[in-house]
LUMTI-477778 format. One record per residue (C-alpha): x, z, y; residue in three letters. Coordinates in steps of 0.5 Angstrom, whole numbers, plus 500, padded with zeros to 3 digits. Example, Ala and Ser with C-alpha at 12.3 -4.5 7.8 and 13.67 -1.06 7.14 Angstrom:
+-----+-----+-----+------+
:  c1 :  c3 :  c2 : rest :
+-----+-----+-----+------+
: 525 : 516 : 491 :  ala :
: 527 : 514 : 498 :  ser :
+-----+-----+-----+------+
end
This chain:
+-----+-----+-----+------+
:  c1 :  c3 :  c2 : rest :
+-----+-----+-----+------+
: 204 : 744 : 426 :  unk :
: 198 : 746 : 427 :  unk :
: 195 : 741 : 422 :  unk :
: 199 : 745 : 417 :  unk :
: 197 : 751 : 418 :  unk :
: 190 : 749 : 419 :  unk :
: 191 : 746 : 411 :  unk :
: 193 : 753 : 409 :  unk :
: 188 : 757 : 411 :  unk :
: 184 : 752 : 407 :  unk :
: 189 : 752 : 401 :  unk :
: 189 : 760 : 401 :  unk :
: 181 : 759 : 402 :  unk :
: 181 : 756 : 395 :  unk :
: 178 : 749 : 397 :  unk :
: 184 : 744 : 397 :  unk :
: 189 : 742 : 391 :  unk :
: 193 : 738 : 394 :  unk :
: 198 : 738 : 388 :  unk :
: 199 : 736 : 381 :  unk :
: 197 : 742 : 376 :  unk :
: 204 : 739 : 373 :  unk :
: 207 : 740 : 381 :  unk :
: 204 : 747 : 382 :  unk :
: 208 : 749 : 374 :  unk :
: 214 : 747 : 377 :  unk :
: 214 : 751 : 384 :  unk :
: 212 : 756 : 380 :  unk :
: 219 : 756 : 376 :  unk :
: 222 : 754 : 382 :  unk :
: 219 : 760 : 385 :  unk :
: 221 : 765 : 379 :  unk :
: 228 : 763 : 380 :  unk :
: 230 : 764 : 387 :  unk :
: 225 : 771 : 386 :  unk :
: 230 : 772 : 380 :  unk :
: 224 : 775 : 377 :  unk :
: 225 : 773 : 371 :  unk :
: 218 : 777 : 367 :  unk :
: 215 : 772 : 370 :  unk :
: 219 : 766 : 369 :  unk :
: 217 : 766 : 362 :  unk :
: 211 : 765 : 364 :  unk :
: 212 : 760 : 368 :  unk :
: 216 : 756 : 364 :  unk :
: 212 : 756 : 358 :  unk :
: 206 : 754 : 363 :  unk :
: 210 : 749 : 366 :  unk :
: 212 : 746 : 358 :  unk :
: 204 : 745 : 357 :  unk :
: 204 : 741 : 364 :  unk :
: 209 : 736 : 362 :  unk :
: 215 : 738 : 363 :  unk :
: 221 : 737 : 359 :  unk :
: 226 : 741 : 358 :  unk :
: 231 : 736 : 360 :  unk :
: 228 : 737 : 368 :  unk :
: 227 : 744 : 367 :  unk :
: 233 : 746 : 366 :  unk :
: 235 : 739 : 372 :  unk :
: 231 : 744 : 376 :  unk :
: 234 : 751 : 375 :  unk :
: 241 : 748 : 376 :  unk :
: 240 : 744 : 382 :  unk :
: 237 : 752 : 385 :  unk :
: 244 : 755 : 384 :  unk :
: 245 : 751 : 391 :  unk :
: 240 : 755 : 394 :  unk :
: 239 : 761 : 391 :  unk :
: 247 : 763 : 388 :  unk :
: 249 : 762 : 380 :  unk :
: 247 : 768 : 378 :  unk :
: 239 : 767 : 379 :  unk :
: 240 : 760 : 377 :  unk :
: 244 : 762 : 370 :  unk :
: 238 : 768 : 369 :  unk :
: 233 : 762 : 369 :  unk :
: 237 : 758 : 365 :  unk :
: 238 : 763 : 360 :  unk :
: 230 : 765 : 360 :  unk :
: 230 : 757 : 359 :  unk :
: 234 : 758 : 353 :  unk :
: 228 : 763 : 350 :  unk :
: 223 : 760 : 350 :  unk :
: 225 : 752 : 349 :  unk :
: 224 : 748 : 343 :  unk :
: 227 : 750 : 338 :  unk :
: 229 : 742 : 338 :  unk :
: 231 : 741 : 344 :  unk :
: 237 : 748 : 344 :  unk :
: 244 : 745 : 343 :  unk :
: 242 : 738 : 346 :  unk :
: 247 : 737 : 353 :  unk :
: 241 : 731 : 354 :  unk :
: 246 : 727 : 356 :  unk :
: 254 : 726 : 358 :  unk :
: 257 : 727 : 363 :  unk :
: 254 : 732 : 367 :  unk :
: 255 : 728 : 373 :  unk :
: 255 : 720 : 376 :  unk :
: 261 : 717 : 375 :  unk :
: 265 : 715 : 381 :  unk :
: 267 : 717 : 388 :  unk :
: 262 : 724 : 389 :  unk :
: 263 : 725 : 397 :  unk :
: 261 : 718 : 398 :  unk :
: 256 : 718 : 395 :  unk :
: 253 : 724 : 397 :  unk :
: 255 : 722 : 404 :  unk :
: 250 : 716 : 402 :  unk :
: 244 : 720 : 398 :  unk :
: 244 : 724 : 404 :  unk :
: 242 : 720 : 410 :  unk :
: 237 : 716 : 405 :  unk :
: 234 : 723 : 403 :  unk :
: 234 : 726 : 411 :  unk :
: 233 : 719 : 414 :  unk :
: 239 : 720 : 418 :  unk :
: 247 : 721 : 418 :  unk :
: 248 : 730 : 417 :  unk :
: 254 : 731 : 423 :  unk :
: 254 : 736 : 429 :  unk :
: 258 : 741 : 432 :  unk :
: 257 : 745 : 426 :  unk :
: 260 : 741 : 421 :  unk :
: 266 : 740 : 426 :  unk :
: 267 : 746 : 425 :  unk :
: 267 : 748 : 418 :  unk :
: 268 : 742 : 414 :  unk :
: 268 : 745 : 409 :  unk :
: 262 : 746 : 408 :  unk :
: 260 : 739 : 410 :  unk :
: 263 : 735 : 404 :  unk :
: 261 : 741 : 399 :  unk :
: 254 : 739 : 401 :  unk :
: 254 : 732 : 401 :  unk :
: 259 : 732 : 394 :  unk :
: 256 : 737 : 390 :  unk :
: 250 : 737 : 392 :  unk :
: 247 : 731 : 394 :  unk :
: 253 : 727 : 390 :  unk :
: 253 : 730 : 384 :  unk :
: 246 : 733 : 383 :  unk :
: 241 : 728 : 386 :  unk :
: 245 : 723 : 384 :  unk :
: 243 : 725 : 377 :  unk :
: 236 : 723 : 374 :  unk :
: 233 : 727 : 371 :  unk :
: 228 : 728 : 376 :  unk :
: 227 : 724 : 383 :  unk :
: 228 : 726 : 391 :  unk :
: 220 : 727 : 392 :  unk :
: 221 : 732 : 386 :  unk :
: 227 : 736 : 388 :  unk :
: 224 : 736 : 395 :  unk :
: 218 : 740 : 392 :  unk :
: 223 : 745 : 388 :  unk :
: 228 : 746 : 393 :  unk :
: 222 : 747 : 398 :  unk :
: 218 : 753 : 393 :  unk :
: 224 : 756 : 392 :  unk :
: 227 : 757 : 400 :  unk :
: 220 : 760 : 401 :  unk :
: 220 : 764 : 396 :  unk :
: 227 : 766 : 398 :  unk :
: 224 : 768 : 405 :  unk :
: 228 : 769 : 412 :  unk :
: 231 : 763 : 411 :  unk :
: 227 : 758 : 416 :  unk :
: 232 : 755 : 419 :  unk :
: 233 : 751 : 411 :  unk :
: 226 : 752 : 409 :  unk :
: 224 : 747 : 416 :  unk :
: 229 : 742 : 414 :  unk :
: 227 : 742 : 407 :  unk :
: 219 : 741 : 410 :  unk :
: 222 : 735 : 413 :  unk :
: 226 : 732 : 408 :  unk :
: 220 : 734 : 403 :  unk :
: 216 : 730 : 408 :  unk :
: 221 : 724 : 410 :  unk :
: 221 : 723 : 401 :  unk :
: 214 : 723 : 401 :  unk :
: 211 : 730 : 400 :  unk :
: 204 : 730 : 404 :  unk :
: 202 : 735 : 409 :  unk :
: 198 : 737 : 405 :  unk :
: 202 : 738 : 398 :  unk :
: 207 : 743 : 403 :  unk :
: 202 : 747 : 405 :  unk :
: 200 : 749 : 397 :  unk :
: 208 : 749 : 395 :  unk :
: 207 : 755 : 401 :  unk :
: 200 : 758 : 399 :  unk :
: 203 : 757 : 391 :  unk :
: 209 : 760 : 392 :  unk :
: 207 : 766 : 397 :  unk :
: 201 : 771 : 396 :  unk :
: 199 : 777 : 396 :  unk :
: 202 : 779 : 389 :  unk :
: 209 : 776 : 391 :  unk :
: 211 : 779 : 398 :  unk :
: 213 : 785 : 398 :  unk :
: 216 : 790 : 391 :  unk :
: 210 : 794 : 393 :  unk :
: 203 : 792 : 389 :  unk :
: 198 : 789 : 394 :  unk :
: 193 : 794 : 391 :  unk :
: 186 : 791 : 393 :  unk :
: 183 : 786 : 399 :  unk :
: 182 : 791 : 404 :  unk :
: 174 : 790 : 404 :  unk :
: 174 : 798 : 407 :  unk :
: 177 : 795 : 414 :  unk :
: 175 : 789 : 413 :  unk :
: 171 : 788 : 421 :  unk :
: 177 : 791 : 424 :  unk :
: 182 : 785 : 421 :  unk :
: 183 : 777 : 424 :  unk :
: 184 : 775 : 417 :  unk :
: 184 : 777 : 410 :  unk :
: 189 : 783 : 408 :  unk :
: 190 : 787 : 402 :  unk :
: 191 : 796 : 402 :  unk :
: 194 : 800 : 396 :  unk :
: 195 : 808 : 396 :  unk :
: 201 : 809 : 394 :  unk :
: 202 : 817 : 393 :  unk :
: 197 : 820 : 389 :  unk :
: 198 : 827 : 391 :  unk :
: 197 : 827 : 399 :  unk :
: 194 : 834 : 400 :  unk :
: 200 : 837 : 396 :  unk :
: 204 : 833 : 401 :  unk :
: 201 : 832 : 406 :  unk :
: 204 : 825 : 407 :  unk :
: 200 : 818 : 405 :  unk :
: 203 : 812 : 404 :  unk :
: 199 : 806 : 403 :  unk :
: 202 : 799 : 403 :  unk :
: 199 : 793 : 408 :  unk :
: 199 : 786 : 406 :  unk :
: 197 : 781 : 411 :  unk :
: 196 : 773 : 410 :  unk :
: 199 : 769 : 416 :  unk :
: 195 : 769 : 422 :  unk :
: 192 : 776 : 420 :  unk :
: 193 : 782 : 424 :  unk :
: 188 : 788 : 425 :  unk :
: 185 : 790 : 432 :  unk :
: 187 : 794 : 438 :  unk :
: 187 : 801 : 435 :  unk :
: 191 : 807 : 437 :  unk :
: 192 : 815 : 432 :  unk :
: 191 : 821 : 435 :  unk :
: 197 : 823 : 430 :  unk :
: 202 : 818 : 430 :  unk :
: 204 : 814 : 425 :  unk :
: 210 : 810 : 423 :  unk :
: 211 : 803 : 419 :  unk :
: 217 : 800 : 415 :  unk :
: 217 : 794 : 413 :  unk :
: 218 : 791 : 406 :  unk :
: 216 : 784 : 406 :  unk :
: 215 : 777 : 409 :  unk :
: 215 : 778 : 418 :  unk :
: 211 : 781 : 422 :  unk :
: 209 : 784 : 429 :  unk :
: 208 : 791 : 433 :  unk :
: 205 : 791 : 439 :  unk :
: 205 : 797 : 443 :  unk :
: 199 : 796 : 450 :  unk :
: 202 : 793 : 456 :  unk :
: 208 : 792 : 452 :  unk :
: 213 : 786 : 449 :  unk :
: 211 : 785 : 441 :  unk :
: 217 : 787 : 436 :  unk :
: 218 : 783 : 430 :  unk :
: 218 : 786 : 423 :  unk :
: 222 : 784 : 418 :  unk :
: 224 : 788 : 412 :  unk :
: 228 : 794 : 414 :  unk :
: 224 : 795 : 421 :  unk :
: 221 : 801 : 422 :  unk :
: 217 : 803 : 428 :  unk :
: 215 : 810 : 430 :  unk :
: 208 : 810 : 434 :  unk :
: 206 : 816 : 438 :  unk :
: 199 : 819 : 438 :  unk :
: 194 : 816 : 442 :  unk :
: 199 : 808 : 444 :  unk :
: 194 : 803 : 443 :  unk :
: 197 : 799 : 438 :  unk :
: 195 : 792 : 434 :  unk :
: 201 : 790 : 428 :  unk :
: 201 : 784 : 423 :  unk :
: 203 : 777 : 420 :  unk :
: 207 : 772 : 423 :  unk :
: 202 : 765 : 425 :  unk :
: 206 : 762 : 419 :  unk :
: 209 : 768 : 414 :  unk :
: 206 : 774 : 410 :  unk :
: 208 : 781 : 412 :  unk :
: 207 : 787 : 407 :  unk :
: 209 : 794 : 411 :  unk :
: 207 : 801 : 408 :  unk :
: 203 : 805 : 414 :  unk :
: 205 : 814 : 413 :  unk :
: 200 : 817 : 416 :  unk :
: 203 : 824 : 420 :  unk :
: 199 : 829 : 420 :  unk :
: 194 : 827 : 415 :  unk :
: 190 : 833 : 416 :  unk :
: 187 : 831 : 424 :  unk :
: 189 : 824 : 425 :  unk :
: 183 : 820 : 426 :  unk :
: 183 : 813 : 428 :  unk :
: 180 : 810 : 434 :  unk :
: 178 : 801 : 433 :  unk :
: 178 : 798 : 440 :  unk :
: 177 : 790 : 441 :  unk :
: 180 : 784 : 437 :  unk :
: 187 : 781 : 439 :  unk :
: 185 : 775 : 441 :  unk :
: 188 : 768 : 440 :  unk :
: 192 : 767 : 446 :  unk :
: 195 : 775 : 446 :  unk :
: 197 : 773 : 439 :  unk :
: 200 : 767 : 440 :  unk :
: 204 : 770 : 446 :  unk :
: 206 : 775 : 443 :  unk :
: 209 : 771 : 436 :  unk :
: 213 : 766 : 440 :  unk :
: 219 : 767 : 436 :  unk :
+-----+-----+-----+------+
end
């Protein structure tokens, strides 16, 4: 793992390319899909056709997400698809049937063990069933039984989508494994995840700007936007903070308070002498004035929260000492 995180930190640097222009195009599909931000999906999509891709894979790539990200977005994709596919390749099935011949469970139930690298069964799937043959029917049965596209390839998909999706990290660490077991590299996996999560993509609020203003108070590289424009009428400035993985800024405190409400990825809020909180989308932390308090990224996911200054008018900030590396990986054991 830490190897992973050391590729990263290089990948988001810009110094590694781990993946194939063609394979960073489709996670960039797969990305758009799961996001159901389909404005950029038109680009993607037409980037990804001047990369290789036929239509025949793209559209195998954007079915096969239905299992991960619901009908809607994947039906979404497929119509942007639709828009921006050769006119020849429109009213093409490709091929028929949609799916293998033969007996889809057991076939899945095969699929699925070759693809993990062990048989799938536990108490959880003692207890629904259900679930169990739909995924290894379905899924792995009908849909990688296909070949439009091989397992490393669907790894790479399915990968980039759970890590746009975020909050799914039990999936998105099984998929890691597999995509690995399939021969996806350490290396490749960590720029599906610099690819796929940026600065731009983590929260519906503009990242703005790297925040060079307070860039010496910051472990790592973050980004700061202002929001409200009328902040002497009322009073309130708001501005969005984003942090890539691992960064957080020092210990600090405000003589007016300030509240935080996190609106992407996961993050963390530590109060001095107290234990961190975890923030995802929908948390709110209160801070009163003069709490020493340090607040960021996870070691492994982005973390975008808007910062409302209270009472803007007296408010000063005072910067003390870093977060060092061993309080930080304390205080995010998850």
């Amino acid at each position: 793992m830490k190897r992973l995180l050391f590729t990263i930190t290089l990948l988001i640097g810009g110094t590694v390319m781990a993946l194939t222009e063609k394979e960073r195009t489709l996670c960039d599909v797969a990305a758009c899909t799961a996001r159901g931000d389909l404005r950029r999906l038109e680009g993607a999509c037409a980037m990804a056709y001047g990369a290789g891709w036929t239509t025949k894979e793209l559209k195998d790539a954007a079915t096969q997400l239905y299992a991960y990200c619901g009908f809607p977005r994947a039906l979404n994709a497929l119509g942007v698809l639709y828009k921006v596919a050769p006119g020849a390749d429109k009213g093409k099935a490709d091929y028929n049937p949609s799916r293998p011949d033969g007996d889809s469970l057991a076939r899945g139930t095969a699929n699925q063990t070759k693809l993990c690298g062990h048989e799938v069964t536990g108490p959880f799937f003692d207890w629904c069933p259900a679930i169990g043959d739909y995924l290894r029917a379905h899924l792995f049965g009908d849909i990688f039984g296909r070949d439009a596209l091989d397992w490393r390839t669907r790894e790479i998909v399915t990968v980039a989508a759970l890590a746009a999706i975020g909050n799914v990290k039990p999936q998105l660490g099984a998929h890691i494994g597999i995509a690995k077991h399939n021969g996806v590299t350490d290396a490749e996996i960590a720029e599906i995840l610099a690819v796929v999560c940026t600065e731009d993509t983590v929260s519906p609020f503009r990242a703005g700007t790297p925040n060079t203003r307070y860039r010496q108070y910051f472990s790592g590289r973050s980004w700061l936007a202002a929001l409200t424009k009328n902040e002497k009428e009322t009073g309130v400035p708001i501005h969005n903070v984003t942090f890539e993985p691992g960064c957080r800024n020092n210990w600090h405190a405000h003589t007016g308070g300030q509240i935080l409400v996190c609106v992407g990825g996961e993050g963390w809020y530590q109060a001095r002498g107290e234990k961190a909180v975890k923030m995802v989308p929908g948390s709110v932390v209160e801070i009163p004035a003069n709490v020493e308090h340090w607040h960021g990224a996870g070691p492994k996911t982005w973390f975008s929260h808007l910062a409302v200054e209270c009472h803007p008018d007296t408010n000063k900030n005072t910067w003390l000492e870093p977060v060092s590396d061993a309080d930080y990986a304390e205080a995010t054991k998850d």
